[in-house]
N, C-alpha and C positions, 0 to 999 in steps of 0.2 A: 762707276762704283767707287765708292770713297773708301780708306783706307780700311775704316773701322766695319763697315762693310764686306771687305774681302777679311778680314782675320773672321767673322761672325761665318763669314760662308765658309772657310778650311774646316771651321768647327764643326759646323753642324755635316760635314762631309764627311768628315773622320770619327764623328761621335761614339758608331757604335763601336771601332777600333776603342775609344776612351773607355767607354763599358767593360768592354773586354779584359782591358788592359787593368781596371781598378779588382775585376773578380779574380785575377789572378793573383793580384795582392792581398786580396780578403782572404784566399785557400790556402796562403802558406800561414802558422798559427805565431803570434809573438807574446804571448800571454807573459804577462810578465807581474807578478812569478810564474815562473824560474826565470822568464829572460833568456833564453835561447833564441837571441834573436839575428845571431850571423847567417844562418840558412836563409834568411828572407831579407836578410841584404845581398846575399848571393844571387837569389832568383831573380832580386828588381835591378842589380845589374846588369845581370841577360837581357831582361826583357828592356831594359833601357838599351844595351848595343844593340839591338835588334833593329832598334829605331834609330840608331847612327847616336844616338848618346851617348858616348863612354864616360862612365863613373869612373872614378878613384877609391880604390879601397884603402881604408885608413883603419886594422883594425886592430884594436884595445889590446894591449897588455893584459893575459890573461890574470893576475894577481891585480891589476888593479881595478878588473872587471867583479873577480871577486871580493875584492873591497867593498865595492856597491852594492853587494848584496847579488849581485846579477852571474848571467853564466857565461856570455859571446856577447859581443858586441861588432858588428864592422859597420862605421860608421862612410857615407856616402857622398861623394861632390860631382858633380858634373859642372863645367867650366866652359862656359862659351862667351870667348871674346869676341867683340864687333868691332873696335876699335878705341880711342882712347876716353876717355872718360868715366863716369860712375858706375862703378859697381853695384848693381841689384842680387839678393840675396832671398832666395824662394827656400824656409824650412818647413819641412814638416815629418813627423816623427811614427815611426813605421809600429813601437812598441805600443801594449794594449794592454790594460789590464783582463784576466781571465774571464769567460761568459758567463759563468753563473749559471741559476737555472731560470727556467720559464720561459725558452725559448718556443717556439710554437715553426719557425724557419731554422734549419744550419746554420747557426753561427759564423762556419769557418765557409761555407755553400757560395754566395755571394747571389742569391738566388733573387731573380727579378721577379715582383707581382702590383697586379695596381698602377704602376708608372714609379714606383721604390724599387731600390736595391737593398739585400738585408746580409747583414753581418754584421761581426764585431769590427768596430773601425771604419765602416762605411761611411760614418757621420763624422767619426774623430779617431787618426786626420790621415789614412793612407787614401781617400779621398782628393785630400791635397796634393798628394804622391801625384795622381793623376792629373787634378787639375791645373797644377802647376807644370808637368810634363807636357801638355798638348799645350799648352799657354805659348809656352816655349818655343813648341814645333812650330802653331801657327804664325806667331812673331816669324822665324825662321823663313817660312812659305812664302814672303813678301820678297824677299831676297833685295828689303830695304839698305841704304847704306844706315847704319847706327853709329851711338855713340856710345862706348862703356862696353859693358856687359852683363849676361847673368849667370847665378851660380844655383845648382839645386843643390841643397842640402836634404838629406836622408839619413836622418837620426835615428839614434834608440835608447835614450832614455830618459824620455818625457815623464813617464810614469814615476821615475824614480829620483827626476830633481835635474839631468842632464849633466850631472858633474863627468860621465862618459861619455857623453853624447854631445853636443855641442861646443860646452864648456870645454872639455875635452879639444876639439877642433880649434876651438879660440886660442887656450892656453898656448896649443903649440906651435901657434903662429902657422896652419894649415889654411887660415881663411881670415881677410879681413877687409868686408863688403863697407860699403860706404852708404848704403841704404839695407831695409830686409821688410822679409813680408812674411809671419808664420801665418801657420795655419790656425785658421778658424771658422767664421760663420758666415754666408753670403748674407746677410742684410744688414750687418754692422762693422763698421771699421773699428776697429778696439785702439784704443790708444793710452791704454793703464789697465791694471789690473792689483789683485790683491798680492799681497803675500801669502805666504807658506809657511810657520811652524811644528813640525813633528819633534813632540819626544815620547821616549819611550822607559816606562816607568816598571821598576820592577818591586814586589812590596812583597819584603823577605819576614815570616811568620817562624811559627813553630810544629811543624809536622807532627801530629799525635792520629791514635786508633780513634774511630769515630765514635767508639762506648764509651769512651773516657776524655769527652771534648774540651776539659777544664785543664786537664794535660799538655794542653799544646795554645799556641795561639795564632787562630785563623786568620790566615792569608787574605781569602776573599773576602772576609768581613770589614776587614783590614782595607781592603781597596775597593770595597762599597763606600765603606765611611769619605775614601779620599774622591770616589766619584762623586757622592754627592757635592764634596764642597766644590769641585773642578765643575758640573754642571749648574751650577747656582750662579758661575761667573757671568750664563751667556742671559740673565737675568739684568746685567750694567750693562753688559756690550749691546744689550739695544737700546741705550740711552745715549751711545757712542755713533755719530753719523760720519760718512764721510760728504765731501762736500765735489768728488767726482760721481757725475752721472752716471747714470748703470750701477754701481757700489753702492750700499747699504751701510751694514755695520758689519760690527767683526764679530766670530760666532768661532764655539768650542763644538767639537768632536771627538766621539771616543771608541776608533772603528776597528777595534779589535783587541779582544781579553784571550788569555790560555793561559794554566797554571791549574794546581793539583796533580794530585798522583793514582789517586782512584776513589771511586764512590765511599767506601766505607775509612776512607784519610780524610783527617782533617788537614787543607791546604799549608803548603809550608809557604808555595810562594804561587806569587800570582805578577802576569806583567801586562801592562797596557800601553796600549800605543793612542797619543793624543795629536789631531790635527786640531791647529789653531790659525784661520784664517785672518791675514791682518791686514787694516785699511791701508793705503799709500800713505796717509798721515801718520801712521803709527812708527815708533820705533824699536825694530825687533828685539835690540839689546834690554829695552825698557818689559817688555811682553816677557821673555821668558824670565826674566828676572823674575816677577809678578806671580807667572805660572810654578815656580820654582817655591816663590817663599809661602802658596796656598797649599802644595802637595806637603811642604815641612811640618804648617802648621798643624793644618788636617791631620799626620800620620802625629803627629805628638799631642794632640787631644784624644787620641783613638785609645779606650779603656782595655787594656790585655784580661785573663781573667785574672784572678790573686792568686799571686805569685807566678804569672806567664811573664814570657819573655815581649819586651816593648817591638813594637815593629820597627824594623831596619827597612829605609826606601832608598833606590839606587837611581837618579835619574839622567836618563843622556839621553842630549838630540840626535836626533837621525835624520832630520831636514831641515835647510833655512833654505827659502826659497823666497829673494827680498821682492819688495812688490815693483812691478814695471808703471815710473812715470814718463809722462810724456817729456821726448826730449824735443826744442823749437824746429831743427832740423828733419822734422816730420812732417809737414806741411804739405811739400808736394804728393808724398803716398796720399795723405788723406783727402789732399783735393782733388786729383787724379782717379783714386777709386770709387769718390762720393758722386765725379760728372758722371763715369761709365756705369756705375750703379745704376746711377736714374734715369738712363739711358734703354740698361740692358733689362733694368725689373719695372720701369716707371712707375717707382718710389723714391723715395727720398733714402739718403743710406745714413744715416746717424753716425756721430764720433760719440763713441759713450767709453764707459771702464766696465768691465767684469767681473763679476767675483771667483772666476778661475784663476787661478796659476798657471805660464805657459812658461817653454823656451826662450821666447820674446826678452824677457828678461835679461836674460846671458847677455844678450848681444848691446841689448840698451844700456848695461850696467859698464861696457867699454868705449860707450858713448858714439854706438852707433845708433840712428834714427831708426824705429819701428814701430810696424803695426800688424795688426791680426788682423786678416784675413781670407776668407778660404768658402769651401761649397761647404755647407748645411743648413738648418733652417732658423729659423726666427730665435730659435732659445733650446738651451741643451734641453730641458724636459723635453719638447717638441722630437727629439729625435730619439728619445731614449739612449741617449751617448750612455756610458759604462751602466745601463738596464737591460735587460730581455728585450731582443725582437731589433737593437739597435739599428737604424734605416736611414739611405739618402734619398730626397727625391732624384729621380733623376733629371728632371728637367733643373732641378737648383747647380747642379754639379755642371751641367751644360753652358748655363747662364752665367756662372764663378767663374768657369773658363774665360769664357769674352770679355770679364771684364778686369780680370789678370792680361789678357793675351795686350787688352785696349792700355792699358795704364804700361804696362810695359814699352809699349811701343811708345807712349807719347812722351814717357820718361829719358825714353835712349833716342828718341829721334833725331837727326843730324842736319842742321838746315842744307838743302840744298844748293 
């Protein structure tokens, strides 16, 4: 039996342990918001000792947890050395954003049907949690001599940029892997991805009674006028390509409005929050400049009625998120996961970019080598990631495993 052989059989021996072990991670809830997410780094430390992995609890400064907008944070390492050499680095990020409606399964359930698993995060990425965990184990089960080591990281706060969560780990000098592998999708190895821009816009009006609307000058109309000119942008931006596979163009979003005071007020103030995804060519200094001098101009063409007050706009970022390119010292990951891919899926696994935003980032941005890769399916729609009814296959999440468990080993392996 060849090596790759004996890692595929531990797996499929311990599978339904792997099952188990991910629904217990779907049942504790990380919605974030709020972010309460130290209780289920507690829980996957248990059930990490339980398996002879001891985690490191690393957790946040509660003021600077609150900085972020967030509630708890403890962020996770488990550290197994083999002996000297390279550092592998397994992330994946335990936080979620909230269910929503239209689930038809529990959410939080982790409820198997069909040959799926269904929860929030089954697809992205406490999935990872798992499959990078038994990856681990079965490397371990060989009781091969290696070379290096590897580290699981168990983050929280993907959702909200990682400046807690990883970045965090980085800053402090708690981790500094010489390779890494976030979580993502089994049939692609990612090797870029876009950026992230959030700001968030607030458009100060004049509060008046809603019988006398000439009285005051309206907030929301005020920041109608500035969405139209802010949605008229992604009108260029598909004239704008980028020139990495998988990535498109860059495109505006405006995924959440609040402001007024009650039905019969006329708005005083209204604020929006704008995601702006940007290609790896783009540069971000250059983007919200752009974004900055269209909300100016927009709110200063905007007619008050005679004699209202002009609109006042207030605008601060609340995420940069730069886009992850590939760095040359990626190579082995990606040849590594593309032989065992089309091995473990017999298909071909593609190096392409994505137009998500990840963690991956952080780490590329200190000039360490990465890629994304992890159990899900062919394309975030396919899994309903942050949708109703989100689901892993299970056999994808089986087959992710082998072929984490494979690249691991061939990466640390120590000539005899």
């Amino acid at each position: 039996m060849t090596t790759e052989q004996q890692l595929d059989a531990w797996i499929d021996a311990h599978f339904d342990e792997e099952v188990s072990f991910l629904q217990e991670l779907v049942r504790v809830p990380t919605d974030t918001p709020p972010g309460n997410n130290t209780p289920h780094a507690e829980r996957t430390a248990d059930l990490l000792a339980a398996m002879g992995l001891n985690a490191e609890k690393h957790t946040v400064p509660a003021d600077e947890v609150q900085a972020a907008g967030l509630q708890s944070i403890t962020n996770l390492i488990v550290r197994r050395p083999y002996g000297p050499g390279k550092t592998i680095a397994l992330n994946a990020h335990g936080d979620v954003v909230p269910p929503g409606e239209g689930w038809t399964h529990d959410p939080y359930g982790g409820e198997i049907a069909d040959g799926k698993i269904y929860g929030r995060a089954t697809a992205v990425s406490k999935c990872d949690i798992a499959s990078f965990t038994f990856a681990i184990r079965a490397l371990e089960s060989l009781g091969a001599k290696l070379a290096g080591g590897v580290e699981l990281h168990v983050t929280y706060d993907e959702e909200y940029g990682g400046e807690v969560g990883p970045d965090w780990l980085l800053k402090k000098g708690l981790t500094k892997p010489d390779l890494m592998i976030a979580a993502g999708f089994s049939y692609q190895v990612v090797v870029a991805h876009n950026g992230c821009l959030q700001l968030e816009v607030t458009v100060h009006g004049d509060m008046a009674h809603a019988a006398i609307p000439d009285s005051g000058t309206d907030a929301l109309q005020g920041a109608t006028h500035i969405l139209n000119a802010l949605y008229a942008l992604n009108a260029d931006y598909l004239k704008v390509s980028s020139s990495v596979e998988g990535i498109n163009h860059p495109y505006l979003n405006v995924g959440q409005i609040s402001g007024g005071t009650n039905t019969n007020v006329i708005p005083g103030k209204v604020v929006l929050r704008i995601d702006r995804r940007m290609i790896p060519e783009e540069d971000p200094a250059e983007v919200e400049a752009s974004l900055r001098r269209t909300i100016e101009q927009a709110a200063a063409s905007f007619q008050p009625p005679r004699g209202g007050r002009e609109l006042k706009v207030d605008v601060r970022r609340i995420l940069l998120a730069r886009a992850m390119k590939p760095l040359p010292g990626n190579q082995p990951l990606v040849q590594a996961i593309q032989k065992h891919g089309l091995a473990v899926f017999g298909e071909k696994i593609p190096a392409v970019g994505t137009p998500l935003y990840t963690d991956v980032r952080l780490y590329v941005e200190r000039g360490i080598p990465g890629v994304i890769y992890g159990a899900g399916p062919r394309t975030v729609r396919e899994s309903n990631a942050k949708r109703a009814d989100e689901h892993l296959v299970l056999e994808d999440l089986r087959r992710a495993t082998k072929v984490i468990a494979r690249t691991l080993h061939e990466l640390l392996s120590r000539p005899a």
